[in-house]
DSSP file (Angstrom, degrees, kcal/mol; ACC not computed):
  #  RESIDUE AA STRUCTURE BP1 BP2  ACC     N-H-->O    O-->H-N    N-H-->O    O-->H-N    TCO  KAPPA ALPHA  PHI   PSI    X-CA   Y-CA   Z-CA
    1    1 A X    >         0   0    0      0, 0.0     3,-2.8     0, 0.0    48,-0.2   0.000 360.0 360.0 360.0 150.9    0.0    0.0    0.0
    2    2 A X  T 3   +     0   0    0     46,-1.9    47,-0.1     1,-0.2    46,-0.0   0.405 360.0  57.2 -69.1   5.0    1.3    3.4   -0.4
    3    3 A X  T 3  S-     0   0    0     45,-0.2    -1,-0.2     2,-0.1     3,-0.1   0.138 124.8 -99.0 -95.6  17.9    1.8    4.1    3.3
    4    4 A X  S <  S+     0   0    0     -3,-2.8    -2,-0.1     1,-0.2    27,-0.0   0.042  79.6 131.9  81.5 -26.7    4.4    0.6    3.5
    5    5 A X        -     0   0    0      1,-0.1     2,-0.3    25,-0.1    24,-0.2  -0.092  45.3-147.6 -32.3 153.4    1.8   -1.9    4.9
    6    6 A X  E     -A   28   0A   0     22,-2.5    22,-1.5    24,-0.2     2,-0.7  -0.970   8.2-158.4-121.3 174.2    1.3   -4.8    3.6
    7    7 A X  E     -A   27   0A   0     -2,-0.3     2,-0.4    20,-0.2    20,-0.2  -0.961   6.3-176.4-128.5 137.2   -2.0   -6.9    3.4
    8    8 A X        +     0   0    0     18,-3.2     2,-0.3    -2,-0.7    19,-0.1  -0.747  26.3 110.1-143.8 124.0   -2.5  -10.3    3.0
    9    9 A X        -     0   0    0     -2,-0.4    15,-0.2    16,-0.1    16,-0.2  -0.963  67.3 -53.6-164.9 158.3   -5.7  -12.3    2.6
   10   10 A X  E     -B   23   0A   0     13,-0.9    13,-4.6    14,-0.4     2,-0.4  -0.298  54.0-123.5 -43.7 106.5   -8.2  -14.4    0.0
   11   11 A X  E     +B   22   0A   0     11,-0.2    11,-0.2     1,-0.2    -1,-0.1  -0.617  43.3 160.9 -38.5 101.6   -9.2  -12.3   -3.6
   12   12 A X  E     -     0   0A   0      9,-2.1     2,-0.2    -2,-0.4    -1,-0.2   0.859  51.0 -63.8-110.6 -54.2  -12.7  -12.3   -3.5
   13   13 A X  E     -B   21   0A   0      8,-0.8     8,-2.5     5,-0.0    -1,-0.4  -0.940  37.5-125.0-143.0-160.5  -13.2   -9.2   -6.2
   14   14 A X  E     -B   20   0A   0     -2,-0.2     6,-0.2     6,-0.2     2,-0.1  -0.931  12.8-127.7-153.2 166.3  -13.0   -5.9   -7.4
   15   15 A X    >   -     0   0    0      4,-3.7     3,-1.8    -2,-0.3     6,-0.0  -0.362  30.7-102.3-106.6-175.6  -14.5   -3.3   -8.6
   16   16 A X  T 3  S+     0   0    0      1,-0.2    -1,-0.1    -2,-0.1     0, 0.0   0.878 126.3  53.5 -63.0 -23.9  -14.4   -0.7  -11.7
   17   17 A X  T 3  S-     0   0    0      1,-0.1    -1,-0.2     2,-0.1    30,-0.1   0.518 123.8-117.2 -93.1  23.3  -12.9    1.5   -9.6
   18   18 A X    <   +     0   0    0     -3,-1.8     2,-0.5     1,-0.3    -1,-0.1   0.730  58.5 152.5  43.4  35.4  -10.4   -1.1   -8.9
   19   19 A X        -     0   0    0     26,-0.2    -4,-3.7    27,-0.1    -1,-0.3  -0.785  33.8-147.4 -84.4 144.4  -11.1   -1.5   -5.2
   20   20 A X  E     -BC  14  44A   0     24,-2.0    24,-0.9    -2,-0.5     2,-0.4  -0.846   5.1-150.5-117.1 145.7  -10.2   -5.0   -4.0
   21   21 A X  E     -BC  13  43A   0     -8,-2.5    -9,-2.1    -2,-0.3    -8,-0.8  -0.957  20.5-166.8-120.6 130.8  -12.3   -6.8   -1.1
   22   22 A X  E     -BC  11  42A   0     20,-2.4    20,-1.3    -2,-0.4     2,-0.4  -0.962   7.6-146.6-129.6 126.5   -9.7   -9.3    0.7
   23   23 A X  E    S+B   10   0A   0    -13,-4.6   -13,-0.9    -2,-0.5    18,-0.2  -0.858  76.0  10.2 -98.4 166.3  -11.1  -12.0    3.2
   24   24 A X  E    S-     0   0A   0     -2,-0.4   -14,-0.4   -15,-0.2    17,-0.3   0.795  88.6-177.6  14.4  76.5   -9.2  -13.0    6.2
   25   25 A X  E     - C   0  40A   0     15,-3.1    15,-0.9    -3,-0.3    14,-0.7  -0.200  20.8-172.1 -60.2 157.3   -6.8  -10.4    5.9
   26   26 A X  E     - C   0  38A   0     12,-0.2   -18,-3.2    13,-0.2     2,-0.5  -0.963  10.6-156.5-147.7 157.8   -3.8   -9.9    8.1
   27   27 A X  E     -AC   7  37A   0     10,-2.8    10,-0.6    -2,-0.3     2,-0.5  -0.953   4.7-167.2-145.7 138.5   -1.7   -6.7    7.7
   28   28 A X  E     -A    6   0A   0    -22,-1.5   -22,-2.5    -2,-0.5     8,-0.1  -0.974  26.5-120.9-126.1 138.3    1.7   -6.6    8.7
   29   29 A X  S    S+     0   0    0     -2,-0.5     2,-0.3     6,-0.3    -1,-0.1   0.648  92.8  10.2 -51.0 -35.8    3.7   -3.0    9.0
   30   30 A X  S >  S-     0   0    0      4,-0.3     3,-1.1   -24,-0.1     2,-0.5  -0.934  84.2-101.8-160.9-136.0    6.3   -3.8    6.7
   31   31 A X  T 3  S+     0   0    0      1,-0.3    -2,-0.1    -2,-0.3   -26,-0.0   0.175 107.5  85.8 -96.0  44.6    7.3   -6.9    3.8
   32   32 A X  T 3  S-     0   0    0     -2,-0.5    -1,-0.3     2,-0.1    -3,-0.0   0.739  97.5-140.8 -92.4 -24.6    9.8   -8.3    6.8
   33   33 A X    <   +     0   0    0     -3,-1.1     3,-0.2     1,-0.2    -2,-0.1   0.613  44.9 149.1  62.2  30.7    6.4  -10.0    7.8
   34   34 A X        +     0   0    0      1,-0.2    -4,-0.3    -4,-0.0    -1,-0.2  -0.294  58.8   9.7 -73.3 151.8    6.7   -9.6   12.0
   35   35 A X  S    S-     0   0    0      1,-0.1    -6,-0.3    -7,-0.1    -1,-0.2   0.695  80.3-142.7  56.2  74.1    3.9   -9.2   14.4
   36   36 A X        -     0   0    0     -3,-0.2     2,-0.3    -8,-0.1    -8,-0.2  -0.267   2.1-151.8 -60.4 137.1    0.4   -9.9   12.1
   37   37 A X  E     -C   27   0A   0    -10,-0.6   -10,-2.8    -2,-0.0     2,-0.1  -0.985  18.4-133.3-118.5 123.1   -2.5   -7.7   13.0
   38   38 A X  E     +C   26   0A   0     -2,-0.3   -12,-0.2     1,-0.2   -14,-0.0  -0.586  28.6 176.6 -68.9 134.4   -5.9  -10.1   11.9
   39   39 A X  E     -     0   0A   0    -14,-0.7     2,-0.3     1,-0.2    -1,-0.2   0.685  18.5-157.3 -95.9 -56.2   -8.0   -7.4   10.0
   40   40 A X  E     +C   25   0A   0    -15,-0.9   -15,-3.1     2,-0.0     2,-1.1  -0.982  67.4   9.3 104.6-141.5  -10.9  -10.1    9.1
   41   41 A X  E    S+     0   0A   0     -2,-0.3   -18,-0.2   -17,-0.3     2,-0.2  -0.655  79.5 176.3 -57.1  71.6  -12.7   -8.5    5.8
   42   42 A X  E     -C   22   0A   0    -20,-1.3   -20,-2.4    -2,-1.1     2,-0.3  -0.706  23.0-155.7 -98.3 158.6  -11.0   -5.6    4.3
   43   43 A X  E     -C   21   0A   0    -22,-0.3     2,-0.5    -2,-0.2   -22,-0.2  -0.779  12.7-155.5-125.9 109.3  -11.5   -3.3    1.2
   44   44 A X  E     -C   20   0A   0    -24,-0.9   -24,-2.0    -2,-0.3     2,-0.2  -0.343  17.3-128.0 -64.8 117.5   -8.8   -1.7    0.1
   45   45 A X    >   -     0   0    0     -2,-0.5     3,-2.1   -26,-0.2   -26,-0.2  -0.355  23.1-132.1 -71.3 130.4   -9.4    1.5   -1.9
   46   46 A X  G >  S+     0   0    0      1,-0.3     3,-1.9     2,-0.2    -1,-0.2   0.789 105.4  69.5 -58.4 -21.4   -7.2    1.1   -5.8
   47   47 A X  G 3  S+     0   0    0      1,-0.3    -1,-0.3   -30,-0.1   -45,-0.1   0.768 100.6  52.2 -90.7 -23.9   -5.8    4.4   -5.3
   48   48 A X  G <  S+     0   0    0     -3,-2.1   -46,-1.9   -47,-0.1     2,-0.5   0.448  81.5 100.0 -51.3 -31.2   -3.9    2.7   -2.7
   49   49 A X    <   -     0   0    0     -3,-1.9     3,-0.1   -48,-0.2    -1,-0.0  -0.850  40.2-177.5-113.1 128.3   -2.6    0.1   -3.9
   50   50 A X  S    S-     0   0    0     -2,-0.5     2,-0.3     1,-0.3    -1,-0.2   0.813  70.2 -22.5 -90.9 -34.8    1.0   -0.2   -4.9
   51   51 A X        -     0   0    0      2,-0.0     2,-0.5     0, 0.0    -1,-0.3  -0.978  53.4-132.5-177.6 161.6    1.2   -3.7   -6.4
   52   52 A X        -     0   0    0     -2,-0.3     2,-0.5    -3,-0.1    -3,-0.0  -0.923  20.4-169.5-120.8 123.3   -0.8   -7.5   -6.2
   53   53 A X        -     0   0    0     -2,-0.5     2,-0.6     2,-0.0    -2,-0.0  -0.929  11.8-135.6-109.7 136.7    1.3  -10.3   -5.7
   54   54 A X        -     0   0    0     -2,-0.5     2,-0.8     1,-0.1    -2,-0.0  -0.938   4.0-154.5-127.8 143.4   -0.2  -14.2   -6.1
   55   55 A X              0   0    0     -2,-0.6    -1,-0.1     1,-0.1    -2,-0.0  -0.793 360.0 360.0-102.3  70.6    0.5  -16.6   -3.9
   56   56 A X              0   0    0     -2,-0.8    -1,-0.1     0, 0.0    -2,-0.0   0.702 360.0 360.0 -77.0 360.0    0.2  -20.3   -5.6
């Protein structure tokens, strides 16, 4: 995200306006991945978002 979070959680969709809706998110303060905060449901606004990574 453009303030250095990151999120990570289940693609369930988007929108035109390229908001993405994440289930069982966790968001960690920065990519070292330390000390996970459970968000739950989130939607992240596109203007926001710096890059999508997938996770096979």
């Amino acid at each position: 995200m453009t303030d250095g979070r990151v999120l990570r959680g289940a693609f369930l969709c988007t929108d035109r306006d390229a908001n993405v809706i994440l289930g069982s998110c966790t968001e960690f303060l920065s990519t070292e991945h330390t000390e996970a905060r459970v968000l739950g449901l989130v939607m992240v606004p596109g203007r926001h978002i710096v890059s999508i990574y997938l996770d096979a």
